[in-house]
C-alpha positions in Angstrom: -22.9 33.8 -34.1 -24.7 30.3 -34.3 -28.5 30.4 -33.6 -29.7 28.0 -31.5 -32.0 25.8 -32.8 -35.0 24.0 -30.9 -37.4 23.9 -33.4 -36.0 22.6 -36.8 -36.6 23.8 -39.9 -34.9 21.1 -41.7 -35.7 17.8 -41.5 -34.5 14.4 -43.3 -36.9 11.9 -44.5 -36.7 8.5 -46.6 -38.4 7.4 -48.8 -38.7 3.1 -49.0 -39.5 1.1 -52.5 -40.1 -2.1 -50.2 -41.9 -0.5 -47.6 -43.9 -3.5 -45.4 -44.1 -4.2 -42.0 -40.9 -5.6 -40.1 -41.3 -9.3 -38.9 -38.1 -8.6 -36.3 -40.3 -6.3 -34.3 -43.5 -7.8 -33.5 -42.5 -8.6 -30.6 -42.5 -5.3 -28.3 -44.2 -3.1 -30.5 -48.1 -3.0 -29.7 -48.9 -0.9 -32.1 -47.9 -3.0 -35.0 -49.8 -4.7 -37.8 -48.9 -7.7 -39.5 -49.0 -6.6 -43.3 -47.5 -6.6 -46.0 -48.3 -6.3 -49.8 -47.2 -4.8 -52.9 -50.2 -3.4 -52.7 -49.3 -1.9 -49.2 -45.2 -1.0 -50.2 -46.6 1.2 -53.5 -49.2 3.1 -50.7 -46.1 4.0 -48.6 -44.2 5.5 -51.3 -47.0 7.3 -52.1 -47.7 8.7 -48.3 -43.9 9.5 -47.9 -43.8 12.0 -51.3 -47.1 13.6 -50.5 -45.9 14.4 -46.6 -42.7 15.5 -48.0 -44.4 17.6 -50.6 -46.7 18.8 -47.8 -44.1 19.9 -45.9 -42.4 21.2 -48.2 -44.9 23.3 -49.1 -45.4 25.0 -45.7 -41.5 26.0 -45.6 -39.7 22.9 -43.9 -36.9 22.2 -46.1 -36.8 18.1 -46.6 -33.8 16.1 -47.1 -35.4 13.1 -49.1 -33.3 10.1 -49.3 -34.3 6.9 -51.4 -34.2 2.9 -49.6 -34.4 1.1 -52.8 -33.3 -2.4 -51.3 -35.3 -4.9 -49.7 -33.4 -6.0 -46.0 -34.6 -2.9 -44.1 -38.3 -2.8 -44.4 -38.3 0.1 -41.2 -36.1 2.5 -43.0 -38.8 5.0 -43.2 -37.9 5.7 -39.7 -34.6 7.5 -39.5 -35.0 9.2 -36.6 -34.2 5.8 -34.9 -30.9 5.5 -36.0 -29.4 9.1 -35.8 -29.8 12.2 -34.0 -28.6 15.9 -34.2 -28.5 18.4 -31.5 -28.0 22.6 -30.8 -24.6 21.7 -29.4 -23.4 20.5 -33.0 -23.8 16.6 -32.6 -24.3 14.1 -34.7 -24.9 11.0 -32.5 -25.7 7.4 -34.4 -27.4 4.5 -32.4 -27.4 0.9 -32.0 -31.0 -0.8 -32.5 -32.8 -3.5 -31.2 -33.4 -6.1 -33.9 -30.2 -6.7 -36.3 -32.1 -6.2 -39.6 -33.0 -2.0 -38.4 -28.8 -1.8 -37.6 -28.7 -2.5 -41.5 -30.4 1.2 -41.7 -27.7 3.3 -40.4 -26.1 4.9 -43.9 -23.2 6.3 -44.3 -24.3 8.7 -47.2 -26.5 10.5 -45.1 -24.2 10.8 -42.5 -21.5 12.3 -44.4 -24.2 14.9 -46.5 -25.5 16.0 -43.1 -21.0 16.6 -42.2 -20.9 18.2 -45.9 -23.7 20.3 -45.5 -24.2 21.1 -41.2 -21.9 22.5 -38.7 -20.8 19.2 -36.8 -18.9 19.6 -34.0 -18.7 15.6 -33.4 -20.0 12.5 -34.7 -20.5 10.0 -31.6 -21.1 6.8 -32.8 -22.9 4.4 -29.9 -23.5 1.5 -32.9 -21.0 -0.8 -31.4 -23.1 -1.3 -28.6 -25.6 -3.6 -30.0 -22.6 -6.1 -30.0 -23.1 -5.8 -25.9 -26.8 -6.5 -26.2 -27.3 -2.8 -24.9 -29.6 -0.5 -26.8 -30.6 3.3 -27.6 -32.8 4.3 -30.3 -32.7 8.2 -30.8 -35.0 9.8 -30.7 -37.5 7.2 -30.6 -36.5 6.1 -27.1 -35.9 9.7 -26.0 -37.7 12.5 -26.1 -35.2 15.9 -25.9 -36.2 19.1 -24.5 -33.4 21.0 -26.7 -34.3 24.3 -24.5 -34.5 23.3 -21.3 -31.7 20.6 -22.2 -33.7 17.3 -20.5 -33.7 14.2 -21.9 -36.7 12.4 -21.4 -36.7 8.4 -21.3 -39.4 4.9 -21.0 -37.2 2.5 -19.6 -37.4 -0.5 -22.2 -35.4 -3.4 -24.0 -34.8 -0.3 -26.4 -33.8 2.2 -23.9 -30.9 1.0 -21.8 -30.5 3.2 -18.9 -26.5 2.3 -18.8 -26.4 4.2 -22.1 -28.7 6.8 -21.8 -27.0 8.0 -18.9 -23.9 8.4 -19.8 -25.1 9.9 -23.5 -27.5 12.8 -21.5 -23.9 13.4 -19.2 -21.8 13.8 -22.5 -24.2 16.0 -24.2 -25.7 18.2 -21.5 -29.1 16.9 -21.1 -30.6 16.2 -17.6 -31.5 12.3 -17.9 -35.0 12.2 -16.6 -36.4 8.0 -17.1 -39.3 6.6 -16.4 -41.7 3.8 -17.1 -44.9 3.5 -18.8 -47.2 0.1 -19.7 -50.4 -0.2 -21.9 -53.8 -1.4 -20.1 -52.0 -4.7 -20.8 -48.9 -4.3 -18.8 -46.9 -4.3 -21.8 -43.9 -1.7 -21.5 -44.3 1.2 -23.8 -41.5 0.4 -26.7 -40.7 4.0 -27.6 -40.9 7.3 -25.6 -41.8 9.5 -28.6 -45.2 7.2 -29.1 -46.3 8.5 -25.2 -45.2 12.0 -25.8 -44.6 15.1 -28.0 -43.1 17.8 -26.6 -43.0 21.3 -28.1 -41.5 24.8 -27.0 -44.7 25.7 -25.6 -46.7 22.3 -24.7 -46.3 19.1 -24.0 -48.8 15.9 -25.4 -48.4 13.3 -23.2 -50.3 9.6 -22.1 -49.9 10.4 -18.8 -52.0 7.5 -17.5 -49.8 5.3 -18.9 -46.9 6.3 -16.1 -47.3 5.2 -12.2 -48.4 7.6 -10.0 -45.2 8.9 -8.5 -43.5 9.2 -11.7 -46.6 11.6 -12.8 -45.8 13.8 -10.6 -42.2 14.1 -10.8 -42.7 14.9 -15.1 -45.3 17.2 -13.7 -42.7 19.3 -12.0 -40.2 18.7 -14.9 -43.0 19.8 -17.3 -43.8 23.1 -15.2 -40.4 24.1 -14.6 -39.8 24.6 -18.2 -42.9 26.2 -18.9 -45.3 24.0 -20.7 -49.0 23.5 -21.0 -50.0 20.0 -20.5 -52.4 18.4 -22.9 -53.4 14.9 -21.7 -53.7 12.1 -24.3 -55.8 9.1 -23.3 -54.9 5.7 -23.6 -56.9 5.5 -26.8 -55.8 8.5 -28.5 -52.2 7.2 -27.8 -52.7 3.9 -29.8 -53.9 6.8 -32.7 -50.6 8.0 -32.6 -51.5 10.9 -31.1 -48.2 11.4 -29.3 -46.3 10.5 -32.3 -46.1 14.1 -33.3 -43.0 17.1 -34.1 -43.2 20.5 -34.1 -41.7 21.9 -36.8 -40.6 25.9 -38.4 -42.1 26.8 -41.5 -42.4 29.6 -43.0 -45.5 30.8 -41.0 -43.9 30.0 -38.1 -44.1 26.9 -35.7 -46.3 24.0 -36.6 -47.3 20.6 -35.4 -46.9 17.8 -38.2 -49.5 14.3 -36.7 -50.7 11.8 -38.5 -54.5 12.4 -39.9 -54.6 9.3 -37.8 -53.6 11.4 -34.5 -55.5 14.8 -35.6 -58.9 12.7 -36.2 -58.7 11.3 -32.4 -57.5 14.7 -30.6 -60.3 16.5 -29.0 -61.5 20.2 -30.2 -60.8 21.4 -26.5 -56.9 20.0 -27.3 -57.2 21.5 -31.0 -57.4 24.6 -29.2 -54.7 24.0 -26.7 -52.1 22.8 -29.2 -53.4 26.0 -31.8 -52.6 28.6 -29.2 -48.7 28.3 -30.3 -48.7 26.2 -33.4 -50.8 24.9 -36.6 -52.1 22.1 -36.6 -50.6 20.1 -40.1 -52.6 16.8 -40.7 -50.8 13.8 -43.0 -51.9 10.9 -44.0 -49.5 8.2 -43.1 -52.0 5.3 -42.4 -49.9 2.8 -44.3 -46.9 3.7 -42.8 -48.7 3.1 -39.4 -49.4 -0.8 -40.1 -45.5 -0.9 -39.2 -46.0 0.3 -35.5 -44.6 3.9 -36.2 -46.6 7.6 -37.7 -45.5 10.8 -38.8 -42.8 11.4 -36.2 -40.9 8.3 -36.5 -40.4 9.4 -39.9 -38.4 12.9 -39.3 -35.0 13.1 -38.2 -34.5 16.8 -37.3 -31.8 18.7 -38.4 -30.9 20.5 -34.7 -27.7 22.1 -36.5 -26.4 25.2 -38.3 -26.3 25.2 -42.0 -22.7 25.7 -43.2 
């Protein structure tokens, strides 16, 4: 019999030889740098094969794929583009800005088919021809145990398709919104919060007050600890985080970025259930994105 699996073990990264930061989205994206060098793209190869390499070396099997062209400089976030759930999906997205729809790849698609139990591939790419958009799991957050799919209501996060994907795949649709001190709406959901089987890191401050208390209830119904993030800590990244299996058990991969900024009280906190595994992704971060924007987990059984 299948094992469930919440917490991957395999994961799929890529690796980009024109790494720089994407001009399309400046716009929404607060947390993005304008940069760009060769200087810059030959740091970002080098930050993606260490953090493979690191992971690697604590048990998480990595699926490394190579971008070696020049017209998708966001590529080193996958986890945008496609998603894979316990239930034996494979679900591909449409994006925002037409140059990241140029990311979607049929190789990897058909090596995760060759090489994972998929029960169905639903492809929602078509949609970006209606102007309506969903971008993984960058605009959703998925509890995989408690089956809830947690949403930041934004020009990448179209409520008329999340719905109906968290009613086709079993996940209660739980959206919400979420602004910076500017008032600017928080592009992605997985930049405000990490959620893990036993605790959830999350910018709370960043939601209305009513909303709070709703993911409060959502948040102690399923049975997790809730770390706060502050404002500040959030533009580190520090919600930007995964919790992976290795071969120790479950671990937290963050930027060195995010675990510089977290407090020793939340060190604790998060340590009670995981280890804490620090990368150094700080080029990669110029582009708006950190370490979690760079795995896709694999959510499926191996065939």
């Amino acid at each position: 019999m299948n094992a469930k699996i919440i917490t991957p073990s395999q994961i799929v990264m890529i690796r980009p030889h024109h790494f720089m930061s994407n001009p399309e989205t400046m716009a929404d994206n607060a947390f993005q740098v304008a940069a760009q060098s060769q200087q810059l793209s030959q740091l970002a190869y080098q930050q993606v094969t260490a953090a493979a390499a690191a992971l690697t070396a604590v048990g998480v099997t990595v699926h490394l794929f190579e971008d070696s062209g020049t017209s998708t400089p966001d590529s080193v976030f996958p986890n945008n583009w496609f998603s894979t759930h316990c239930s034996g999906e494979l679900v591909t997205y449409p994006m925002y800005v037409p140059n990241r729809r140029l990311e979607v790849r049929n190789d990897i698609t058909d090596f995760i088919k060759a090489q994972y139990q998929v029960s169905q591939h639903l492809d929602l790419t078509g949609e970006a021809d209606a102007g309506r958009f969903l971008e993984g799991t960058g605009s959703m957050v998925l509890d995989q145990q408690a089956a809830i799919a947690y949403a930041v209501v934004s020009k990448r996060t179209d409520p008329t398709l999340f719905n109906p994907f968290c009613h086709n795949l079993g996940y209660q649709a739980v959206l919400f919104d979420a602004s910076d001190e500017a008032g600017q709406p928080v592009y992605h959901t997985n930049v405000l919060m990490c959620l893990a089987e036993h605790f959830v890191l999350i910018g709370l401050d960043m939601v209305p007050l009513a909303q709070q208390a709703m993911l409060l209830a959502h948040f102690a119904a399923s049975g997790k600890t809730v770390i706060r993030l502050s404002q500040q800590q959030i533009g580190q990244f520090c919600g930007n985080a995964i919790e992976l299996k290795g071969k120790n058990g479950n671990l937290l991969a963050l930027s060195a970025t995010a675990y510089n900024a977290l407090t020793p009280a939340q060190i604790t906190l998060i340590e009670q259930s995981a280890q804490l595994l620090p990368i150094d992704v700080s080029s990669i971060e110029s582009a708006g994105g950190s370490l979690r924007c760079m795995i896709a987990g694999i959510h499926l059984n191996p065939r």
